[in-house]
C-alpha positions as CSV (number, residue, x, y, z in Angstrom):
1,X,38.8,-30.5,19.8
2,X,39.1,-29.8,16.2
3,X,36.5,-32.2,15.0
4,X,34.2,-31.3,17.7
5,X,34.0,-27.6,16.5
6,X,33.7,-28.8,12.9
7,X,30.9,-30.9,13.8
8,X,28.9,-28.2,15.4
9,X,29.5,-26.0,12.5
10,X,28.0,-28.8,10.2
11,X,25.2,-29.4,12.5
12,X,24.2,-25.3,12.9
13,X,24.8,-25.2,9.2
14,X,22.3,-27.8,9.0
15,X,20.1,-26.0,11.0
16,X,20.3,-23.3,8.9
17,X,19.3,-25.0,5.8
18,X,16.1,-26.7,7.2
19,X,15.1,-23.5,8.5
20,X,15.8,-21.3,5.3
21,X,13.9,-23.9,3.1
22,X,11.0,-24.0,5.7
23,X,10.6,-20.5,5.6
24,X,11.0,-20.4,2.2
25,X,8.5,-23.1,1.4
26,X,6.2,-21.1,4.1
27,X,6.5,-18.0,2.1
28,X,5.1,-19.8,-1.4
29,X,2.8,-21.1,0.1
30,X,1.6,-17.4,1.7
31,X,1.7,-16.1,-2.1
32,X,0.1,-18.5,-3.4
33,X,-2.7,-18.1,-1.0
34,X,-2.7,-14.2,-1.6
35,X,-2.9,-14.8,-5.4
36,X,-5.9,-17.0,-5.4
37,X,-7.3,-14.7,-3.0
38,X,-6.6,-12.1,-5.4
39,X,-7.5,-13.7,-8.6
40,X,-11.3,-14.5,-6.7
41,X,-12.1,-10.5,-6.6
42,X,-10.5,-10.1,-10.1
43,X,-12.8,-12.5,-11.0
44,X,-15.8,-11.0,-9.2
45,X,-15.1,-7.9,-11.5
46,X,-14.8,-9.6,-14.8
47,X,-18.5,-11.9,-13.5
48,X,-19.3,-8.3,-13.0
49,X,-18.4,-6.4,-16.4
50,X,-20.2,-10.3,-18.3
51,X,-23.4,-8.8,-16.5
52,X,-22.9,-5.0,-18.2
53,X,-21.6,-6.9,-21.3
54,X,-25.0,-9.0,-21.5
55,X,-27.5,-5.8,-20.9
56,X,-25.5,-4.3,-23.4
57,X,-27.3,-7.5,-25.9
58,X,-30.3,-5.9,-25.0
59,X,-30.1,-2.4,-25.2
60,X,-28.5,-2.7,-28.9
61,X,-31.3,-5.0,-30.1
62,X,-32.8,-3.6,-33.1
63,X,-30.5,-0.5,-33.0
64,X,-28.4,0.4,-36.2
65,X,-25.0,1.4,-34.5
66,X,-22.8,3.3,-36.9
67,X,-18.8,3.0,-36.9
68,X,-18.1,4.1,-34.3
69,X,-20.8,2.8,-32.0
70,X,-19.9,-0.7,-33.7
71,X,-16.5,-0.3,-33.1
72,X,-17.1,0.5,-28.7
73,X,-19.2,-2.4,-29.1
74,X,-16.4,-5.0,-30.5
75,X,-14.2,-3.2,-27.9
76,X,-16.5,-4.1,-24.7
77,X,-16.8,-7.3,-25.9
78,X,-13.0,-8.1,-26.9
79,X,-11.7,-6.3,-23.4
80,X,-14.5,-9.0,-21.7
81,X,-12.9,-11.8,-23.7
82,X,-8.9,-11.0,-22.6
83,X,-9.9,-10.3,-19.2
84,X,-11.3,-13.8,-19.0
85,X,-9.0,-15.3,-20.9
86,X,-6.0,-13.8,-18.7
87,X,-7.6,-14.4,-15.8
88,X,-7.8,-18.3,-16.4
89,X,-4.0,-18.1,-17.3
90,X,-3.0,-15.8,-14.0
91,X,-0.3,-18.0,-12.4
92,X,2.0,-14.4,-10.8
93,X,0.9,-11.3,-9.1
94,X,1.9,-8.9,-12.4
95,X,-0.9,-11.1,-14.6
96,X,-3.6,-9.3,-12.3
97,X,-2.8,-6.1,-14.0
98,X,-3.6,-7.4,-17.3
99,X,-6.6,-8.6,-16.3
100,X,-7.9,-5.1,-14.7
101,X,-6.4,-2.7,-17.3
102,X,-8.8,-4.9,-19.6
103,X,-11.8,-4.3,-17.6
104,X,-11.2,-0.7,-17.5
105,X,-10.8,-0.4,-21.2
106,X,-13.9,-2.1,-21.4
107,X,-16.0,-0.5,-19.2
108,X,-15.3,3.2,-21.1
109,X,-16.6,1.5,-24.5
110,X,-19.3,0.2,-22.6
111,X,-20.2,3.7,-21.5
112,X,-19.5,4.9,-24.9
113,X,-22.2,2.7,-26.8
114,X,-24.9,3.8,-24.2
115,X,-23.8,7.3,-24.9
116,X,-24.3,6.5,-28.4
117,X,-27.8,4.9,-28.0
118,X,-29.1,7.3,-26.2
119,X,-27.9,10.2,-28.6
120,X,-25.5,11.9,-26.0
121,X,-22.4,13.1,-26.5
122,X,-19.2,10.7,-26.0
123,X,-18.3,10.5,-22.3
124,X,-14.4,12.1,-21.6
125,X,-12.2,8.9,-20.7
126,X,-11.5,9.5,-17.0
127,X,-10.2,7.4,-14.2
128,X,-12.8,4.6,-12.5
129,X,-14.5,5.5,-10.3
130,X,-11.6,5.6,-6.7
131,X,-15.0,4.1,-4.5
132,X,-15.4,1.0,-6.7
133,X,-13.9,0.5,-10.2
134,X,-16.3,-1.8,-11.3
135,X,-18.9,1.3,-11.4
136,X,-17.0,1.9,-14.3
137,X,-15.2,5.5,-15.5
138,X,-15.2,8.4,-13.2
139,X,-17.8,11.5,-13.8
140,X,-16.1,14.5,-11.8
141,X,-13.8,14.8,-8.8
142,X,-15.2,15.3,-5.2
143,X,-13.9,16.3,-1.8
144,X,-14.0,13.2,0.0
145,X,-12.6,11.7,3.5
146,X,-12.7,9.0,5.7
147,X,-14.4,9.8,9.3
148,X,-11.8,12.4,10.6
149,X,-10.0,12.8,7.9
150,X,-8.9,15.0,5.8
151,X,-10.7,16.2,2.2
152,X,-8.8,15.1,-0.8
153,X,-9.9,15.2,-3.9
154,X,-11.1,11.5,-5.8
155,X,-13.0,10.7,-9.1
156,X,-15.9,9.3,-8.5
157,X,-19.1,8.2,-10.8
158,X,-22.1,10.1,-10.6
159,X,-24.2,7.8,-8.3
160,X,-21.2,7.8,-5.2
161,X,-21.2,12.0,-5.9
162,X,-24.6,11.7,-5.2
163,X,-24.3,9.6,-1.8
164,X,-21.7,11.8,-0.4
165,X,-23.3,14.9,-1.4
166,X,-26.4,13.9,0.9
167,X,-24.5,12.5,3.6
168,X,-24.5,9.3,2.5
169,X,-21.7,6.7,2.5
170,X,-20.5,6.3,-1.3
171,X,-20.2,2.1,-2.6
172,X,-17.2,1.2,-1.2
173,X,-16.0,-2.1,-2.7
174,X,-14.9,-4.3,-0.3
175,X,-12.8,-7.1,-0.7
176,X,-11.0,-9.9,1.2
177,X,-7.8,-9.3,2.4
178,X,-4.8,-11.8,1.9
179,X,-5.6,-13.3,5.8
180,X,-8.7,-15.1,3.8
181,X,-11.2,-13.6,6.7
182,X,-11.3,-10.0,6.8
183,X,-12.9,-7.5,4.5
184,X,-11.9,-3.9,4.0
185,X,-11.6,-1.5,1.3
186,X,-10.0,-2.7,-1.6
187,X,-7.4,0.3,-1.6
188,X,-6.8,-0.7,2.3
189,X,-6.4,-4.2,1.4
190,X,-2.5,-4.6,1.6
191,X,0.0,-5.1,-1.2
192,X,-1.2,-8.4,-2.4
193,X,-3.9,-6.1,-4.5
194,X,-1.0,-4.0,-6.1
195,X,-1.0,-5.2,-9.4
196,X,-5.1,-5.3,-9.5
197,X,-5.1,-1.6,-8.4
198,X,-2.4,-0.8,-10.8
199,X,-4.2,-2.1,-13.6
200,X,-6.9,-0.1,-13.4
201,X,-5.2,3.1,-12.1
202,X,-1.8,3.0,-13.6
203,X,-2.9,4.5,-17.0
204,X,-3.9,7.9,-15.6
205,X,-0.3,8.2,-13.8
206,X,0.8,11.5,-15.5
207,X,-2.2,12.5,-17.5
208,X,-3.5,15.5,-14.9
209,X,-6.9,13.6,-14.7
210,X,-5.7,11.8,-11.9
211,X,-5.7,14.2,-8.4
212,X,-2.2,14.7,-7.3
213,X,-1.9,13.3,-4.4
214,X,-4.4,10.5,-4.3
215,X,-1.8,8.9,-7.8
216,X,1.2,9.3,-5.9
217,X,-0.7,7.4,-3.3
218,X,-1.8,4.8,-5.8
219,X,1.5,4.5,-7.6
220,X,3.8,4.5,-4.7
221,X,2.1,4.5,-1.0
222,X,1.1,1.1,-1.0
223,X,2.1,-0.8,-4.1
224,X,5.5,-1.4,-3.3
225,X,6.9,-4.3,-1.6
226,X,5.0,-7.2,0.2
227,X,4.7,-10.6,-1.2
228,X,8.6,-11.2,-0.5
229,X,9.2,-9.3,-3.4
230,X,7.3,-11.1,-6.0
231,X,6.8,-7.8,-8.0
232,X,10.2,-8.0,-9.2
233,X,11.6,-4.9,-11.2
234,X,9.5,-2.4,-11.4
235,X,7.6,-2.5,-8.3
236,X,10.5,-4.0,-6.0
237,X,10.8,-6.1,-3.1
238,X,12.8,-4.0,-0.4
239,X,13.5,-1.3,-2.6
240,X,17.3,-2.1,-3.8
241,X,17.4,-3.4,-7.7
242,X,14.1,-2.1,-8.2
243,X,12.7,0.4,-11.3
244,X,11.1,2.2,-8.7
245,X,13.8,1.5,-5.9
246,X,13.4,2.6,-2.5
247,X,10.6,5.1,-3.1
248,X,8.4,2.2,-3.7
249,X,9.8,0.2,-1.5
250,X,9.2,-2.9,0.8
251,X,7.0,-2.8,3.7
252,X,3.6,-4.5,4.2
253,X,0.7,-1.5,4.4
254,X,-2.6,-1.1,2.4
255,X,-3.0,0.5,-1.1
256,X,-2.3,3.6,0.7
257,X,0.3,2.3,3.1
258,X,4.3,1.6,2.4
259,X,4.9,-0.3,5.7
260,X,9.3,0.9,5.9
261,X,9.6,2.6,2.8
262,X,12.3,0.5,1.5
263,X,15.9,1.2,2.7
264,X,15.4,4.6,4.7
265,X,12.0,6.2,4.3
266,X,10.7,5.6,1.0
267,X,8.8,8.6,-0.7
268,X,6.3,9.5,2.2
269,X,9.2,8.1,5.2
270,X,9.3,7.2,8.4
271,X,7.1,3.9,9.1
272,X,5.1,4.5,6.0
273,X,2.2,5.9,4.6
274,X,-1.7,4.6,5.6
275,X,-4.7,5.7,4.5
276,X,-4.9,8.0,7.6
277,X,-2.0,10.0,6.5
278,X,-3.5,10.9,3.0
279,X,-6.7,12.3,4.5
């Protein structure tokens, strides 16, 4: 009787093993998917920022830059040159960040040179543009709100301000979502765009020029969690151990959304927070 028990408990601990290593192997296998998927819009943006690089070539052709102007210039065009050359070395979600924060550095000295050229005055360094952050630094902060919503304020460049002021719908950039089929709103995209968003966001965390409640969205709604908790330390898996801990939390919502909230709530509670309970 003994060594019929024993053998059961070696043949379920078998079980066990082949199933645990299954769903282990299935889970790198779903981040790796989600970081390739990731690392295709990253690279969009940087193809993207090349093009604004280039047409910079043109517009400075023949124009004596002083200091400063020379020194944006070098800036756009070193920022270009580590966000591709980070971007062909990505192998982990936390590279991504690197590879945006880049983009947004090199976008504002972009905007600064053409400031220059055109004899205007320097623009203020403000957050991208919440719509799309490949149209580059913000211009002013606008009541805005998804169909039924509720108005929040977001920074937004001049040309989206524009849109919504008419009526229009502003340039939402839309990306693929880790499923490899769908499209949505980058911010709604779930938390295998964390570390992208971060690195373009994460900057203006603290520094008032950021609305209130849309950075505690950015920094915490959504960011936590997902990927089996890939982000490690400071973003955390299901909240324990992490820098953030269970404010971030686990969960599996969009940029806006923090599926559980960790281990009991997380900063906005209950089953999370979604895009629908910002607005």
């Amino acid at each position: 009787m003994g060594l019929v028990f024993l053998l059961i408990l070696v043949l379920l601990g078998a079980i066990f093993f082949v199933g645990h290593r299954k769903e282990k192997q299935r889970q790198r296998e779903l981040l790796a998917a989600e970081l390739q998927q990731v690392k295709k819009t990253a690279e969009e943006d940087v193809t993207s920022f090349g093009e604004e690089v280039a047409e910079l070539d043109i517009l400075t052709a023949g124009v004596e830059l002083d200091t400063g102007g020379s020194q944006d210039y070098k800036q756009a065009l070193d920022s270009y040159d580590i966000a591709k050359e980070t971007l062909d070395t990505v192998d982990e979600p936390s590279d991504i960040r690197h590879v945006t924060e880049a983009l947004e550095d090199g976008r504002y000295a972009a905007k600064c040179v053409r400031a220059r050229v055109d004899s205007k005055p320097l623009p203020v360094r403000r957050p991208p543009c919440f719509f799309n952050p490949q149209h580059g630094p913000s211009a002013e902060d606008i009541d805005w709100a998804p169909a039924g919503g509720q108005l929040r304020p977001v920074p937004v460049c001049a040309a989206d301000a524009e849109r919504v002021a008419v009526g229009a719908e502003p340039a939402v950039r839309k990306v693929v979502t880790a499923d490899g089929h769908t499209r949505r709103a980058y911010w709604e995209a779930g938390p295998a765009y964390a570390e992208y968003n971060r690195g373009y966001f994460n900057s203006y965390a603290g520094s008032g020029l950021l609305p209130g409640v849309l950075m505690g969205a950015m920094m915490f709604g959504g960011m936590g969690g997902g990927w089996d908790g890939a982000y490690g330390g400071d973003m955390g898996g299901d909240g324990a151990g992490s820098e953030v801990g269970g404010d971030a939390g686990g969960g599996d919502g969009g940029f806006f959304g923090g599926g559980d909230g960790g281990d009991g709530g997380g900063l906005f509670g209950g089953d999370g927070f979604d895009l629908g309970d910002l607005f």
